[in-house]
Structure formats: structure tokens, C-alpha cells
C-alpha positions as CSV (number, residue, x, y, z in Angstrom):
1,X,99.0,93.9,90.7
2,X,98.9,94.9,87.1
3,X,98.8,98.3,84.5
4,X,95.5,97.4,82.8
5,X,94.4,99.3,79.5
6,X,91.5,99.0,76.9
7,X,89.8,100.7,73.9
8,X,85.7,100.3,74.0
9,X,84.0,101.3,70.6
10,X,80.7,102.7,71.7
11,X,80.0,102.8,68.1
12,X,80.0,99.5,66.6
13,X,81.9,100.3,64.4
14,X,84.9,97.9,65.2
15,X,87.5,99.9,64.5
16,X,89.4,99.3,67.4
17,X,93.1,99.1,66.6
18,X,95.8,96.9,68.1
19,X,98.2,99.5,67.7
20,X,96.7,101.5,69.6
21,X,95.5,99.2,72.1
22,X,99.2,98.6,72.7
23,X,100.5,102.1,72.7
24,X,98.0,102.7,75.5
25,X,99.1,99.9,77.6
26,X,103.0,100.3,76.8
27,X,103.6,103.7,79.1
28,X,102.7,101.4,82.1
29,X,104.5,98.3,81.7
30,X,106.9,98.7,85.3
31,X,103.4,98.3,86.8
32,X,103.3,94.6,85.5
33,X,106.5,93.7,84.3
34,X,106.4,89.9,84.6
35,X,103.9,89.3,81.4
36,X,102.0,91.4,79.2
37,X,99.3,89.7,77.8
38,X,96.2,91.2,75.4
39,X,92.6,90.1,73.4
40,X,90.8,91.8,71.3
41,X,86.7,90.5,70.3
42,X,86.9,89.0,66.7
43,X,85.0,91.7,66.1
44,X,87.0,94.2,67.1
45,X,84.5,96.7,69.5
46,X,86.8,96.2,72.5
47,X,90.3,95.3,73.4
48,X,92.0,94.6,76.8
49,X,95.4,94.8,77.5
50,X,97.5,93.9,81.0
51,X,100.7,94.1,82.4
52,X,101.6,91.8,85.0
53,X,102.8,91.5,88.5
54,X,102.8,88.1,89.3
55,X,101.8,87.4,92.8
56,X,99.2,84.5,93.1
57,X,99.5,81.5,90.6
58,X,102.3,83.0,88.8
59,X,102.0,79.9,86.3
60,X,101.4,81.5,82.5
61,X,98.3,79.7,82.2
62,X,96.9,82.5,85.2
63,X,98.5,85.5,82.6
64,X,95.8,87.7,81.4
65,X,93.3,89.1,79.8
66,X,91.9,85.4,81.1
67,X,88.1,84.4,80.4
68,X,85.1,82.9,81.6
69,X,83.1,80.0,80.5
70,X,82.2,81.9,77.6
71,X,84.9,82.9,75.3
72,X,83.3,86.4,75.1
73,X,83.8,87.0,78.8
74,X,87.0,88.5,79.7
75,X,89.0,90.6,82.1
76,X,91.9,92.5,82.5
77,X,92.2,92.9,87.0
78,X,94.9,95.0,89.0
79,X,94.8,94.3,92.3
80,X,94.1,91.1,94.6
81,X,90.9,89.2,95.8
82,X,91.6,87.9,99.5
83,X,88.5,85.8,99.7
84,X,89.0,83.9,96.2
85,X,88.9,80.5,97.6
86,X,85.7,80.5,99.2
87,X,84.3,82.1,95.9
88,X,86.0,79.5,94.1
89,X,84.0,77.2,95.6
90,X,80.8,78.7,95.8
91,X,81.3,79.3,91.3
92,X,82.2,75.7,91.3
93,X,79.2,74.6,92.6
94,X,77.2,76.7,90.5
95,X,78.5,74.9,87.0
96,X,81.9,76.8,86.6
97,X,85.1,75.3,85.5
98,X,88.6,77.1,86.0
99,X,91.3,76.7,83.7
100,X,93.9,77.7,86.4
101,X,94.5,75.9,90.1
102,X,94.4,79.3,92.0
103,X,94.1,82.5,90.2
104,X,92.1,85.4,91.8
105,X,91.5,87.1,88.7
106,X,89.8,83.9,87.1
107,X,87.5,83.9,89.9
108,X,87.0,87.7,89.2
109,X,86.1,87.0,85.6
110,X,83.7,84.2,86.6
111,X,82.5,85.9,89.3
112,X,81.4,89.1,86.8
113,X,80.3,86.3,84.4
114,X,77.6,84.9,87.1
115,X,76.4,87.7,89.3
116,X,77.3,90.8,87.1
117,X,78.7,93.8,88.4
118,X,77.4,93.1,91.1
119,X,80.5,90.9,91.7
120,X,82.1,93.6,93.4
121,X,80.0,93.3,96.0
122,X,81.1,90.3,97.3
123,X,84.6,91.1,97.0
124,X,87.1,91.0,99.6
125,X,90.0,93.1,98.5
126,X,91.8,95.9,96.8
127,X,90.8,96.2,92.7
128,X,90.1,98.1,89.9
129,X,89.0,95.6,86.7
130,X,87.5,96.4,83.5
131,X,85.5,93.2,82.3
132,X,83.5,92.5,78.5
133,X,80.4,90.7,78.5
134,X,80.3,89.6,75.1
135,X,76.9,88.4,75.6
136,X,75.3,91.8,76.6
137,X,77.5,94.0,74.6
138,X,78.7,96.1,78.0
139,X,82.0,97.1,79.3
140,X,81.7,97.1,83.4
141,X,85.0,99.2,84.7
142,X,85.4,98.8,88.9
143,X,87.3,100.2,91.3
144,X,87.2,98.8,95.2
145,X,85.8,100.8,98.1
146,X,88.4,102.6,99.5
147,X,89.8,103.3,96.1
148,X,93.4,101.7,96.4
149,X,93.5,100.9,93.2
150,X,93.3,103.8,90.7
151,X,91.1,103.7,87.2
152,X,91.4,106.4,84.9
153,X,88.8,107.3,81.9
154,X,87.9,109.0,78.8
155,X,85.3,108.8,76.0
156,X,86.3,110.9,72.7
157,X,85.2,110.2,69.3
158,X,82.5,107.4,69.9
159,X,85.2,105.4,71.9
160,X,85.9,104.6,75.6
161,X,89.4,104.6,76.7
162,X,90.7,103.5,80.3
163,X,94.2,102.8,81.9
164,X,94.9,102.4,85.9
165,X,97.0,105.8,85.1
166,X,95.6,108.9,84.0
167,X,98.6,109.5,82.2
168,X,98.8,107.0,79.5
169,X,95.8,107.9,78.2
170,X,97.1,111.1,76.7
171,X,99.3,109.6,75.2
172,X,96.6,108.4,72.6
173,X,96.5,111.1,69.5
174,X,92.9,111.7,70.0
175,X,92.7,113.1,73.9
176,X,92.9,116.3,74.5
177,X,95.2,115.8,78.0
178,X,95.5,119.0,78.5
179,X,96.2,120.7,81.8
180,X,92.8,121.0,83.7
181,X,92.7,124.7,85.1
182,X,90.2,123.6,87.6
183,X,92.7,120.7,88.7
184,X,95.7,123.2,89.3
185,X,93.1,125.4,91.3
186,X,91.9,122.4,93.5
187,X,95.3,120.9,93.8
188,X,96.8,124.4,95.5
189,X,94.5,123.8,98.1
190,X,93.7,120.4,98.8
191,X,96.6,118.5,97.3
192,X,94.7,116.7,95.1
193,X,91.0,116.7,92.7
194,X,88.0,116.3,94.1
195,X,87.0,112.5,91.8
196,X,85.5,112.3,89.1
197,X,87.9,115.8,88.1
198,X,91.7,115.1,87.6
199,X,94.2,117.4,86.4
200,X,94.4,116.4,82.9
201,X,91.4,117.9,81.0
202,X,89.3,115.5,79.4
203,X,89.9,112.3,81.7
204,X,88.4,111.1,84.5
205,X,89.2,109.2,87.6
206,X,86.4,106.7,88.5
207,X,85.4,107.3,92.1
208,X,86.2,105.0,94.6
209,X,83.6,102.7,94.8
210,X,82.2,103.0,92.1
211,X,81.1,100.9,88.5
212,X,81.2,102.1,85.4
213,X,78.9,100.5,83.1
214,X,79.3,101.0,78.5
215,X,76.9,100.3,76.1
216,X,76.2,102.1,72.4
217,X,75.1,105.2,73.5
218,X,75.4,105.2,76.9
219,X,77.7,105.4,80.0
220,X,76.7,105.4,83.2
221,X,78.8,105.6,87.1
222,X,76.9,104.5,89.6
223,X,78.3,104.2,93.6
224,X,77.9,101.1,95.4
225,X,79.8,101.4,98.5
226,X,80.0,105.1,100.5
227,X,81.5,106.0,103.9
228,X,78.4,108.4,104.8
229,X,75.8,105.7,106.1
230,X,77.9,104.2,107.8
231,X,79.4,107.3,109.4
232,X,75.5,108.4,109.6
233,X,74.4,105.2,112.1
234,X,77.1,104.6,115.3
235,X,77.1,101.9,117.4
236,X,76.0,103.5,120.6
237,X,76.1,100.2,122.1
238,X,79.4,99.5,121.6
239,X,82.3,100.0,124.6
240,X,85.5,100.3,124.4
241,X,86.8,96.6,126.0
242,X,84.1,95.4,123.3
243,X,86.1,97.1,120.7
244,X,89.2,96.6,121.4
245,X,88.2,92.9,121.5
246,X,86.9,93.0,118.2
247,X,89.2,94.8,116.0
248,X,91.9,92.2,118.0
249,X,90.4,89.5,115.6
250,X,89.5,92.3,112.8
251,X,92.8,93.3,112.4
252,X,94.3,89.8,112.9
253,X,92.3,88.7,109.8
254,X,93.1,91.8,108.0
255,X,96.7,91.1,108.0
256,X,96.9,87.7,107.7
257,X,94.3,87.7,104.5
258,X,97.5,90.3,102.9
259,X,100.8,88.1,103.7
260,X,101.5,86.4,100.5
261,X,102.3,82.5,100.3
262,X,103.8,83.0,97.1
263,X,106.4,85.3,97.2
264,X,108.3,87.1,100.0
265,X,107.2,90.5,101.3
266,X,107.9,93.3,103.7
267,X,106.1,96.1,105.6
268,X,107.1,99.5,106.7
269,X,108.3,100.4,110.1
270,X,107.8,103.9,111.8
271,X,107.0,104.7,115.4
272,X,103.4,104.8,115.2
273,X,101.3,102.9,116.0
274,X,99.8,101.7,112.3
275,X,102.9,100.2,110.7
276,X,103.9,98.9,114.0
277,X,100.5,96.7,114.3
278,X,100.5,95.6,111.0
279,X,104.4,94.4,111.4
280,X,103.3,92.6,114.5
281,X,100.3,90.6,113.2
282,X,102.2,90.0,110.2
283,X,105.7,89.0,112.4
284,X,103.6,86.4,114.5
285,X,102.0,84.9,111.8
286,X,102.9,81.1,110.3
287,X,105.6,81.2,107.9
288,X,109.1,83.1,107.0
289,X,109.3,86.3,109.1
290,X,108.9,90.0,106.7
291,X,112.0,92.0,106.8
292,X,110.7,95.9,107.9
293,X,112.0,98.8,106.3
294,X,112.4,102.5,108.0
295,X,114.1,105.8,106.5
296,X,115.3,108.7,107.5
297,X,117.1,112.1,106.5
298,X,120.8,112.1,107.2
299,X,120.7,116.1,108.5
300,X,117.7,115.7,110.6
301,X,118.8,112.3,113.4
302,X,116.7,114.6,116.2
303,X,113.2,114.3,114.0
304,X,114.0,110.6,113.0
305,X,111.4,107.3,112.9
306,X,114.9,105.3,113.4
307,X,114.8,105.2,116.9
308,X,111.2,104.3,117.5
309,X,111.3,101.3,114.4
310,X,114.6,100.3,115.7
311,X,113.0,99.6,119.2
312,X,109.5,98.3,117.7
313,X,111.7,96.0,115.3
314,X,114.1,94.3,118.6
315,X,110.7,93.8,120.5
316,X,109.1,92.0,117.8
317,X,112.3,90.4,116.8
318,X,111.7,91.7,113.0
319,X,115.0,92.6,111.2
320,X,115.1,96.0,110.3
321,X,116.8,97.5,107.6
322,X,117.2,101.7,107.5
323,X,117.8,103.8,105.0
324,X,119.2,107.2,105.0
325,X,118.1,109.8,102.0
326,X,120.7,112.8,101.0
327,X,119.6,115.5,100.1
328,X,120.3,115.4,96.1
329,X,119.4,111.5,96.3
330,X,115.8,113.4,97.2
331,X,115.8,115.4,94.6
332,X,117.1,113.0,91.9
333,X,114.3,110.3,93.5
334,X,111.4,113.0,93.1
335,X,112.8,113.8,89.6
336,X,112.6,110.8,88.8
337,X,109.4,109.9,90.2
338,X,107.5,113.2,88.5
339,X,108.8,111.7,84.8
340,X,107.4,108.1,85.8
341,X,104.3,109.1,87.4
342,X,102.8,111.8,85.1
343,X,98.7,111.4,86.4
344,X,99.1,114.0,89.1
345,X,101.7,116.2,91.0
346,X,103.5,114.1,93.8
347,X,102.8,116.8,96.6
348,X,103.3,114.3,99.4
349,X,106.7,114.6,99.7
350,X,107.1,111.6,101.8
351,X,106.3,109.4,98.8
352,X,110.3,110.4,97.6
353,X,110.4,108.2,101.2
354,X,108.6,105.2,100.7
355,X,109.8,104.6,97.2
356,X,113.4,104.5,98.7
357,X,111.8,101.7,100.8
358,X,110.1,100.1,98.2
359,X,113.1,99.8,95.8
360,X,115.4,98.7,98.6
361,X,112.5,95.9,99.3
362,X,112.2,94.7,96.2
363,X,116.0,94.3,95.5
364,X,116.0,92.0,98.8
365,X,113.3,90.2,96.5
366,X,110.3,91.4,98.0
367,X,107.2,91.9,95.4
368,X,104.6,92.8,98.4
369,X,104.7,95.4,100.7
370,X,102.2,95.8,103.9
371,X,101.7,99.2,104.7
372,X,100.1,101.4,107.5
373,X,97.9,103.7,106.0
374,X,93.6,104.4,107.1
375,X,95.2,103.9,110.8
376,X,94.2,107.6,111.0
377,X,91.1,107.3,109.6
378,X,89.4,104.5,111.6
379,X,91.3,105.4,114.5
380,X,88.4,108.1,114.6
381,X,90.6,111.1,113.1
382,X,93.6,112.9,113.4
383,X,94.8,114.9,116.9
384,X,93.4,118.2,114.9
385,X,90.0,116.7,114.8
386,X,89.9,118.3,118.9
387,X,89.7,121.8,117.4
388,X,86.9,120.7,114.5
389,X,83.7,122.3,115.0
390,X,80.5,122.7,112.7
391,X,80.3,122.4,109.3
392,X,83.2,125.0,108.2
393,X,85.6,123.6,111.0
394,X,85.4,120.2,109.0
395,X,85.6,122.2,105.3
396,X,88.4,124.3,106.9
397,X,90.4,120.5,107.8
398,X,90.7,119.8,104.4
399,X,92.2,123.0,103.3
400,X,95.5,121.9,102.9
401,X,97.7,124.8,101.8
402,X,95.9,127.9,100.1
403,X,93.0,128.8,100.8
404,X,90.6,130.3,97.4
405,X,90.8,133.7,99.2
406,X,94.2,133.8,98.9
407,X,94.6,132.7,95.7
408,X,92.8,135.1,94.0
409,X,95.6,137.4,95.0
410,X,97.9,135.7,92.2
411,X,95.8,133.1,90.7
412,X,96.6,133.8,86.5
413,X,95.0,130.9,85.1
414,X,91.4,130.3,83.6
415,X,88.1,131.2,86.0
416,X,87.6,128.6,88.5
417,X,85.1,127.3,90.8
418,X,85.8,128.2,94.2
419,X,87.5,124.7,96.0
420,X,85.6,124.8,99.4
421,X,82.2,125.3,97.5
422,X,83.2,121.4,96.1
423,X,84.6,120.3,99.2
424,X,81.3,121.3,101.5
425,X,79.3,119.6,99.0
426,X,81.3,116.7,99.6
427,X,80.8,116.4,103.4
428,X,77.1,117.6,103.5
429,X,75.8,114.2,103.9
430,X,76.1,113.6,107.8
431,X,73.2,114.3,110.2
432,X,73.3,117.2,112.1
433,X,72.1,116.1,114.8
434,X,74.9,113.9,115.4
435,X,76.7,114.8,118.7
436,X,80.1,114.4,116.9
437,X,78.5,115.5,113.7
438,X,81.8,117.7,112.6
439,X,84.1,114.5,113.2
440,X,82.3,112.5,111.0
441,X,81.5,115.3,108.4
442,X,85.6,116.0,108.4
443,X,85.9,112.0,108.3
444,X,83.3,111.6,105.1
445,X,85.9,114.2,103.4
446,X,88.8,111.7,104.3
447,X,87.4,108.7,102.4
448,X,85.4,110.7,99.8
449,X,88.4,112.8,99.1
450,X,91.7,112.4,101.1
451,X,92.3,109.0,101.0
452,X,91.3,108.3,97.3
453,X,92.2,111.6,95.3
454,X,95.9,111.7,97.5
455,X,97.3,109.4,100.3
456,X,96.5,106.3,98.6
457,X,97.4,107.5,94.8
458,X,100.8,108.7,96.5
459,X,101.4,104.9,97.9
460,X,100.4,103.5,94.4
461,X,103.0,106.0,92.5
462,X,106.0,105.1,94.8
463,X,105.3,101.6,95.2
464,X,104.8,100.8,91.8
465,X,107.5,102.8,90.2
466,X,109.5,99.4,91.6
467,X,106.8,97.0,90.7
468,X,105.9,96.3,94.3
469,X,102.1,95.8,95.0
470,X,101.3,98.1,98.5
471,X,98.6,96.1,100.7
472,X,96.8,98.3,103.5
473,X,95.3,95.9,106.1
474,X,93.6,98.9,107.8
475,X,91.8,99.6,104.8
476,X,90.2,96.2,104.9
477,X,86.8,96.7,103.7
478,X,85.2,94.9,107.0
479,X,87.6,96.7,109.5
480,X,86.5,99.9,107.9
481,X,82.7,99.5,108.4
482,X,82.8,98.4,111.9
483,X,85.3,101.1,112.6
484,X,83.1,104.0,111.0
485,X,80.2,102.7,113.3
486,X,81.9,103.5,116.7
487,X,81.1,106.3,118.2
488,X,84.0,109.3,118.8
489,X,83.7,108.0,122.7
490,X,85.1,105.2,122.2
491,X,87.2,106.1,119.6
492,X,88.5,108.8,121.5
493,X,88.0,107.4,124.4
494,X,91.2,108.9,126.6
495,X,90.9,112.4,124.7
496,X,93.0,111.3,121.8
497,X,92.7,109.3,118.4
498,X,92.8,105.8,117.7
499,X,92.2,104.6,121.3
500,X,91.0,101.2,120.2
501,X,94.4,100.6,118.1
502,X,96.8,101.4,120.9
503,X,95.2,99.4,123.3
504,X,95.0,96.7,120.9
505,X,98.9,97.1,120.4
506,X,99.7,97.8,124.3
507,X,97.2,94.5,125.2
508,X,98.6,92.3,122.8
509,X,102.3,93.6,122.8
510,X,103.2,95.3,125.8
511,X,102.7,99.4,126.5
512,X,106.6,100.1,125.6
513,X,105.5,99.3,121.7
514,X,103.3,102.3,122.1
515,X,105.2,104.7,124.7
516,X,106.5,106.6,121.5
517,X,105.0,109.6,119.2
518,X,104.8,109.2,115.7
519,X,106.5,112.1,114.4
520,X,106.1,111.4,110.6
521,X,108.5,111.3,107.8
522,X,106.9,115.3,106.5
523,X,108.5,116.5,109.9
524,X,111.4,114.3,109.4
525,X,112.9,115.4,106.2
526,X,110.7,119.1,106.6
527,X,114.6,120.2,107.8
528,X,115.8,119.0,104.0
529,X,113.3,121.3,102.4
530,X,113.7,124.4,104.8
531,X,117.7,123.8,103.7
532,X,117.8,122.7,99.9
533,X,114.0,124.1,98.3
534,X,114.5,127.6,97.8
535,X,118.0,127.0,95.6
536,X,115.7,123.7,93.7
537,X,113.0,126.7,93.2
538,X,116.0,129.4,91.5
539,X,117.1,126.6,89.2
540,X,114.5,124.6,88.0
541,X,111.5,127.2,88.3
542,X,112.8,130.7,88.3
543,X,115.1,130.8,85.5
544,X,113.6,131.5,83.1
545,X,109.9,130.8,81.3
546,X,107.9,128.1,83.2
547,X,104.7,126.7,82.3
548,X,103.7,127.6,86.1
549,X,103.5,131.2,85.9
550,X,100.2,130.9,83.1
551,X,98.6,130.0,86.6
552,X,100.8,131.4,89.0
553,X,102.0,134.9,89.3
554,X,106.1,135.2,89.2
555,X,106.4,138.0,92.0
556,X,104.2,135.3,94.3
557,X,106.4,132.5,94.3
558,X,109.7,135.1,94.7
559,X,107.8,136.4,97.6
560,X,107.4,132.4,99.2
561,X,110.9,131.7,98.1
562,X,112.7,134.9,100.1
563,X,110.1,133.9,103.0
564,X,111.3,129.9,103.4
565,X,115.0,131.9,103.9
566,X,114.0,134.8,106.2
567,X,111.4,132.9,108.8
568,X,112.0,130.7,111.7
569,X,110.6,127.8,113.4
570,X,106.8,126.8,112.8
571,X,106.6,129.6,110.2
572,X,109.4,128.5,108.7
573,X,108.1,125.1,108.4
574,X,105.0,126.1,106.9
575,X,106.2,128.4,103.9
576,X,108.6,125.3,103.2
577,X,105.6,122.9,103.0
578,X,103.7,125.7,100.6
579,X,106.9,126.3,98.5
580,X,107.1,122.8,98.2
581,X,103.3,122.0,96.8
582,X,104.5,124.9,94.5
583,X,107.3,123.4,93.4
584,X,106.1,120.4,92.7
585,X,103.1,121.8,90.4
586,X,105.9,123.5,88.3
587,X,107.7,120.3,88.0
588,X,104.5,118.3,87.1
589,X,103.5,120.8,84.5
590,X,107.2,121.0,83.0
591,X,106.8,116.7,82.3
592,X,103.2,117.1,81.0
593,X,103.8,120.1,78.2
594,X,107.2,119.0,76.9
């Protein structure tokens, strides 16, 4: 895991200043604090910069930007290869010579160096890289398939600039990183921006699975992975025994490919099924046994993951650690979190959650942490998936919080695009003819939007905010495929989701593992907000001027407040959830325009 950075003059000018080049890199050193490492080309057109976590080979000699054969070939790589000894191999045999005994990036670097960007296709892994071919005179930028990694981008004034995080790029005096109207518009309803769009006007996320390729004049994105063939050609053969016997050695690999042999790691416990598998592969595996990690709130024991982790944990004879989050430790934690992690607001207030976890693992000395997430999404969907039908049923799914009818009731900012105009356009690309048709169209959105553009940016933010690297074993590039290829009978196969994955864990572990409901740590600490939000919204948003009201009107977000205090039950827990994407927009734009 590292916070990569460079400055690409499209020019030719070389004018590309180390200053600079270091400035960009500097704002996200807790990515990579082990070693920071940079090159520039002698004749000074590109420079690379890294920060490093130090995972596999942590020797210096593995310390980057590292390079090829050629001098000229370099990379700067955040993220890890899983299959990097078989390519090592196959690179070998083909004339390459490696300077270090068992670094993935090297094999990235000489993997770019011999099959181009094409490399990425015969990655195994989670990534995003920008590599130099010296010889062609082209910057290639990367990010993997699922987009775990993040990439951000810009090109102003004949130069290309990238960093993993959108926000250190504005720190550079010639972007414009101003706040994106159309990103504040998309955000109040699907809790994040549709990629390439961000919320930072003039930079760009690359889009999961994606290239980037630089050259003079010209810069071109082009897709070479996508969840909608896949999605568009199911396995109608398949059945369920067949596919719960297949994911058993899918998932198996998936894990064991993520448990480090380097340094010690640990994985998150809840009572769902997800983190429960992936502590369970990982717990019988060879080798020192993970510690597990669960949290709850201390006002709400009744909506609590303790008691489900705690039994998971004694079955599988993992030591469990839980923490308990207060109330102002929340909202010091989320404080803190919005200053650190400037790219985007954290609406996802469970990430105030996992970086509790994270910290407390990597104090125990943990630099790896397994985690949980995509269960959902190649389990075939979420229970809500039962009420999806047609085309508008699967737009309607991603409509997080406001819809753009409602908005235009207090909407002040700039004219926008309408957000479910961008989202349809998005999920168009499933045949209709498809019996499940609106599963799979609300599934496309989940890997072209949901996972990418939110869950997984949220896991990045908290985890790396304590220099831990997150590894999702669901999210396995090979488990994903075959998953999106089964049809909703199988993966629905009892009338709920992710049959295959709970009779995996029941076959393999015993039914009590699963007997449980995963209730979620939004439900869990929803009590907190219902309690604590409205008096964080009078302080720190309603007294006085606040950058949120040139988008928001004033009387609108009185009205949400006084409706969190007044309402009850479901409704109650609903205007708490909108208060709180509110809220944490106004905190977001208070960091950004100090």
C-alpha cells in the first residue's frame, strides 16, 4: 500500500519541478509512512513520487519508484499483486532480471515494461500504478477492476498531475479545486459521484477498471474490465450444490492469496455472514492465527454486532477484541477523519467505525486488515433487491437520500444535471430480455457506481488514516466473474440473498455460524445520531455563515433538524440518516474552503 503522486509534462517542455513533485506527494504521507522514495527523467518531463507501506519485501532495495531493465522504465504502485510469483517466473524466462528477491511492484514494473498496459490484465490483485515508458514517451495510469484502489487526475497548463487522493492535488497552485456544484448535487442523492466526476471541480477519478494512457497532445481512458457482460451472459447451467462447491475453493483461494507472510494482520468480525467467512478461511489457514476486531455503540447494547462476533469468534476459536465508541469519541473520530480525508464527504457513517478498528489493529501491530465487503454484491444483491422491478425500480435502488424532485425545493447552488438522468445511463447496458433483468441492471449500478465512487473509497479513508492496507477477498477479481454469471436462482435460491455464501459457511462451519442477522453498524450506532446530531448540527452548521447554505437553503436544514427531534421510530431513523449526509457535506465543505 502506498500514497503515489506524479507531474507528466505533456509539453516537452521539461519543466517539471521537484518542488512540486514533492509538495504533491507530501499531503499523503500516513498512506506510506515506512519510506518515501522519488525519480525524476534526466530530462525532467515526468516525475514519480511514493510513500510507502511496507508489506512484501520490506528490504530498501524493494523502496520505490523502482525500475525495469531499462533505466527509463519506472513505477510508482499502491496496492498488492497476489499472483507475483508465477509472473515472476514467467518475466524471468523471458530475459528479465530483478534487482529485489520478492517485490510485487518490480514485477509490476517489468510486467508494464514487457506486455504494456496490457499488464493489468493479467493481474491478480488490488492496484492503482502510474508507470513511464521512457522508450515511447507515455505515461500509463491504472486502477484494478473493482476499483479498490483510488487514482485521482488532472491536466492544467500542458501538464498531467495524479495522486491516489483527490485532495492533494489541489493543493498544487495551478488547479482550480474548487467545489464541483454537480458533485454536491449527485452526492445529496447517491452518496457519492458518478466516475469520472468528483466533487472537486477540475479533477477526475479514473474509473475503476480503467487505463489512462499520456502522450504530447493526447490523453486517452479507455475500460478494460466491466461488470455488464458478465452480468449480460448467466450460467444457466449452473446449480446450486455446483456453486456452492465452487466458490468453497473460490473463496478458499481468495483469502488465502490476502493473508500476509510478512507481517501480522487482522480482519473484521460482525454477525454476517461476509466478515465471518473471511475470518474463518483466514483462522484455518497455516500460520499465526489473525486477532478479529468488532465495535459497538455504548448506548445502543440491543442493536449491537458484539453478540453475534463474540459467538462467531468462540466457534472459530479467533480472539476477539471489542471496542465501544462514545458518543463525542464519534464525533472527535469523524472530525478528525473529514481534516485527513479531504477527496470527498465521509457520508458512511460507519467508516467513524472501522477506523476505530483499524487504529486499535494496528497498535496490536497489525499492517493488514481482511475485510468483508462485495459479500452483498456477489451474493446476488441486497434483501431490497425483492421489491426491484423494471428499469426505474433498479434507478430508484440507488437513490440514496434525496431524490432531484425534492431538491429542487431548496437546491441554491449552480444548475445541475438531473442525478437519475446519470444514474439510468449507467445501468442501461443489461438485456432486457433477461428474466432477472432489474437485478442485474440494479447490480451493474453497484460495481459501476456503489462500490467504486462509495463503499470502497469509505474503507480506503478509514483504513489508511492508520496506515493499514484493507484487503477484500470477496472482491477477488475471479470470484467476482464467476459470481456475476450465476443466475438470481441460484443466487437467491431460498428467496433471500447470498444463498451460495451461507451454505458455504453452514457446510463448512456448522448452521449456528449463520443462525444470526446481520444488523449493521448504520443501525447500530443510528440510536447515537437520533440522540447527539441535531445539537452537532446547531453548533457546527447553524451558527452562523456556512459554506453549505450557497447550496443548501437555511430554512431546509432547520426544518430536518426540528424533524430528527419530533419523529419516532422508522421515521425517525430516516431524517437522522438525511441530517447526517447533510451534515457531513457542511463539514466537508468547511475543510475544503478554509
Amino acid at each position: 500500500m502506498c500514497g503515489i503522486a506524479g507531474i507528466y509534462d505533456r509539453d516537452g517542455a521539461g519543466c517539471v519541478s521537484e518542488i512540486r513533485l514533492h509538495a504533491l506527494a507530501r499531503t499523503q504521507a500516513h498512506r506510506g509512512p515506512d519510506a518515501f522514495g522519488w525519480w525524476m527523467a534526466a530530462d525532467r518531463r515526468v516525475g514519480l513520487a511514493a510513500h510507502r507501506l511496507a508489506i512484501v519485501d520490506r528490504t530498501a532495495v524493494a523502496n520505490q519508484p523502482l525500475a525495469g531493465c531499462r533505466d527509463d522504465i519506472r513505477i510508482v504502485f499502491n496496492g498488492e499483486l497476489y499472483d507475483h510469483g508465477p509472473l515472476r517466473r514467467e518475466l524471468e524466462a523471458a530475459g528479465h532480471r530483478f534487482r529485489s528477491a520478492r517485490s510485487d511492484t518490480e514485477v509490476a514494473v517489468h510486467a508494464f515494461e514487457q506486455w504494456g498496459a496490457d499488464c493489468v490484465r493479467r493481474f491478480r490483485g488490488e492496484f492503482a500504478f502510474a508507470a513511464w515508458d521512457g522508450r515511447t514517451g507515455r505515461l500509463c495510469l491504472a486502477r484494478d477492476r473493482l476499483g479498490v484502489k483510488p487514482l485521482h487526475f488532472t491536466v492544467v497548463a500542458g501538464r498531467l498531475l495524479f495522486a491516489s487522493e483527490a485532495a492533494a492535488l489541489c493543493d498544487d497552485a495551478e488547479v482550480d479545486g474548487g467545489v464541483c456544484p454537480q458533485g454536491v448535487s449527485d452526492y445529496l442523492t447517491l452518496l457519492c459521484v458518478p466516475a469520472p466526476g468528483t466533487m472537486l471541480r477540475g479533477v477526475s477519478a479514473l474509473p475503476a477498471g480503467s487505463v489512462l494512457l499520456a502522450r504530447a497532445g493526447e490523453v486517452r481512458v479507455d475500460r478494460y474490465w466491466d461488470a455488464a457482460h458478465l452480468l449480460n451472459t448467466p450460467d444457466a447451467t449452473v446449480t446450486g450444490d455446483g456453486a456452492i462447491e465452487e466458490f468453497d475453493h473460490l473463496v478458499d483461494t481468495a483469502v488465502r492469496l490476502r493473508v500476509p507472510d510478512e507481517v501480522p494482520f487482522a480482519t473484521t468480525l460482525s454477525s454476517g455472514v461476509d466478515s465471518i467467512l473471511v475470518t474463518a478461511v483466514a483462522a484455518a489457514g497455516p500460520g499465526p492465527r489473525a486477532g478479529a476486531h468488532v465495535a459497538e455503540c455504548h448506548a445502543a447494547a440491543a442493536a449491537s454486532e458484539r453478540g453475534g462476533a463474540t459467538s462467531a469468534a468462540a466457534a472459530l476459536g479467533v480472539d476477539l477484541t471489542v471496542h465501544t465508541v462514545h458518543d463525542d469519541g464519534f464525533r472527535q473520530t469523524f472530525r478528525d477523519l473529514v481534516e485527513r480525508s479531504g477527496s470527498a464527504p465521509l457520508a458512511a457513517h460507519d467508516i467513524v467505525v472501522l477506523h476505530h478498528l483499524t487504529s486499535a489493529a494496528r497498535a496490536a501491530g497489525s499492517k493488514v486488515l481482511l475485510v468483508g465487503e462485495g459479500g452483498d454484491e456477489i451474493g446476488g444483491g441486497y434483501p431490497s433487491y425483492s421489491r426491484v422491478s423494471g428499469g426505474d425500480g433498479a434507478v430508484a435502488r440507488h437513490i440514496q437520500v434525496f431524490p432531484t424532485a425534492d431538491k429542487r425545493q431548496w437546491w441554491r447552488g449552480a444548475a445541475v444535471r438531473d442525478t437519475e438522468t446519470a444514474v439510468r445511463s449507467l445501468i442501461d447496458d443489461i438485456d432486457p430480455a433477461l428474466p432477472d433483468a432489474a437485478v442485474r441492471q440494479t447490480l451493474l449500478g453497484e460495481f459501476r457506481l456503489r462500490l467504486p465512487q462509495f463503499l470502497l473509497p469509505r474503507v480506503d479513508a478509514a483504513t489508511m488514516a492508520a496506515s493499514v492496507e484493507a484487503r477484500p477477498p470477496l472482491l477477488d477479481h475471479v470470484v467476482v466473474e464467476r459470481a456475476l454469471r450465476l443466475p438470481s436462482s441460484v443466487t437467491w435460491s431460498d428467496g433471500e440473498p447470498k444463498y451460495v455464501l451461507r451454505q458455504l459457511l453452514a457446510r463448512r462451519y456448522g448452521p449456528g455460524l449463520v443462525a444470526g442477522r446481520k444488523l449493521g453498524f448504520g443501525r447500530a450506532f443510528g440510536p447515537l445520531l437520533e440522540r447527539s446530531l441535531p445539537g452537532w448540527v446547531d453548533t457546527d452548521v447553524l451558527a452562523g455563515d456556512h459554506p453549505l447554505f450557497e447550496y443548501v437553503d437555511r430554512a431546509a436544514v432547520v426544518a430536518l433538524r426540528a424533524a430528527v427531534r419530533r419523529s419516532s421510530g422508522p421515521a425517525r431513523s430516516t431524517n437522522a440518516f438525511r441530517l447526517w449526509v447533510v451534515y457531513a457535506l457542511a463539514m466537508w465543505l468547511r475543510s475544503v474552503q478554509r
